[in-house]
C-alpha positions in Angstrom: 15.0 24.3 2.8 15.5 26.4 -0.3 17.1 24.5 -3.3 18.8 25.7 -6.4 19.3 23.2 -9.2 22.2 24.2 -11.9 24.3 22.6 -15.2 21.8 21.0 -17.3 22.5 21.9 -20.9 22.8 19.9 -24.4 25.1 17.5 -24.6 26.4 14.7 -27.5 26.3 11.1 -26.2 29.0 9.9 -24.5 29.7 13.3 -23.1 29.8 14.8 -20.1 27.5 17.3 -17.7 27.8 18.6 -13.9 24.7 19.3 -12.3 24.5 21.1 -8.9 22.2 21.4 -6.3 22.5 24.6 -3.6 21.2 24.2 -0.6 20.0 26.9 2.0 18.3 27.1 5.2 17.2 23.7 7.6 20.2 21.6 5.7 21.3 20.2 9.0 17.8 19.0 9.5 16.8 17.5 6.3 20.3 16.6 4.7 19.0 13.9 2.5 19.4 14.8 -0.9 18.3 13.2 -3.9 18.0 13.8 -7.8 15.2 13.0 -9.3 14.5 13.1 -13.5 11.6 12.9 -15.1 11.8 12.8 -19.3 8.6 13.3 -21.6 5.8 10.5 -21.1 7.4 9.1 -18.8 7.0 8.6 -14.7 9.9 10.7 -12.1 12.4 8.6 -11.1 14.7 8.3 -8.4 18.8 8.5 -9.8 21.0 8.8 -6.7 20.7 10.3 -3.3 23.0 11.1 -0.3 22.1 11.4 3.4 23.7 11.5 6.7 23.4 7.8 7.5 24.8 6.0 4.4 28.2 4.8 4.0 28.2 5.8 0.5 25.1 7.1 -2.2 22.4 5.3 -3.7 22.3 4.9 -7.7 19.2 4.0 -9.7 20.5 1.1 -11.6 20.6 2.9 -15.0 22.8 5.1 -14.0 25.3 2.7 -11.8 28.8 3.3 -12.7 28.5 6.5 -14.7 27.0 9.2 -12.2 28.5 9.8 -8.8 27.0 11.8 -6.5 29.3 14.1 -4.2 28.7 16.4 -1.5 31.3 19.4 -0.5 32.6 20.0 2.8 30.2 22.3 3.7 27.4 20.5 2.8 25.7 23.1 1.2 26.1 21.9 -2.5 25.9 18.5 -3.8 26.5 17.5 -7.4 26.2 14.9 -9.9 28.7 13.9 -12.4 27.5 12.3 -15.3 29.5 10.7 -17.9 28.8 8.9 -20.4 25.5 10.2 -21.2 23.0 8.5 -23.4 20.1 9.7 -25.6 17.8 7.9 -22.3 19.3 10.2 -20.1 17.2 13.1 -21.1 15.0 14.6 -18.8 14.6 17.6 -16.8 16.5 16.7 -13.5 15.4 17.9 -10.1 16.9 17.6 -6.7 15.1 16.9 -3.7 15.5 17.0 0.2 14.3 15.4 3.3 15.5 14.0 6.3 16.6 10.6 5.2 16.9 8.9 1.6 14.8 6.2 2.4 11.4 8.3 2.5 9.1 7.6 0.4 8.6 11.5 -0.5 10.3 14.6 -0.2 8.9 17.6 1.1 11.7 20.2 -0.6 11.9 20.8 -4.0 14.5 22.5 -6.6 13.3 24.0 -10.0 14.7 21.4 -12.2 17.5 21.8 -14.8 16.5 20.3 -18.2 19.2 17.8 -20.0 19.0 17.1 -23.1 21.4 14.2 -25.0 21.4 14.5 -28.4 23.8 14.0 -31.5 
């Protein structure tokens, strides 16, 4: 699986960024997607993921009610909306697939798109 990470940028807080995540090759095999970030000093974490078995995605709690995760019809992209950002949200934001969200790793990684919240 090839993936292609895209729409980090600077933005103010409260504002607003997209990112994307392209897809390409075994997607029907490993269709669990997740975004990880990881911000300076500090240890990756997972924010939300998507897989073929959930009713609906899994949110880190930080993020719970201010990023939704969304896949398109094709499956081949999934994004993640995030609104009101804080200065916390920074990091440089990777997605991630595998078969299922609940591994504990993923074996498919994107390049990362970096995100930086600042006034």
């Amino acid at each position: 699986v090839q993936l292609q990470a895209s729409g980090g940028g600077l933005v103010q807080p409260g504002g607003s960024l997209r990112l994307s995540c392209a897809a390409s090759g075994s997607t029907s095999t490993y269709s669990a997607i997740q975004w990880f970030r990881q911000a300076p000093g500090k240890e990756r974490e997972g924010v939300s993921c998507i897989d073929s078995t959930a009713g609906s995605p899994y949110y880190a709690e930080s993020v719970k009610g201010r990023f939704t995760l969304s896949r398109d019809s094709a499956e081949s992209t999934v994004y993640l909306q995030m609104n009101s950002l804080k200065v916390e949200d920074t990091a440089v934001y990777y997605c991630a697939a595998d078969r299922l969200c609940s591994n504990r790793y993923f074996g498919f990684w994107g390049q990362g798109t970096l995100v930086t919240v600042s006034s």
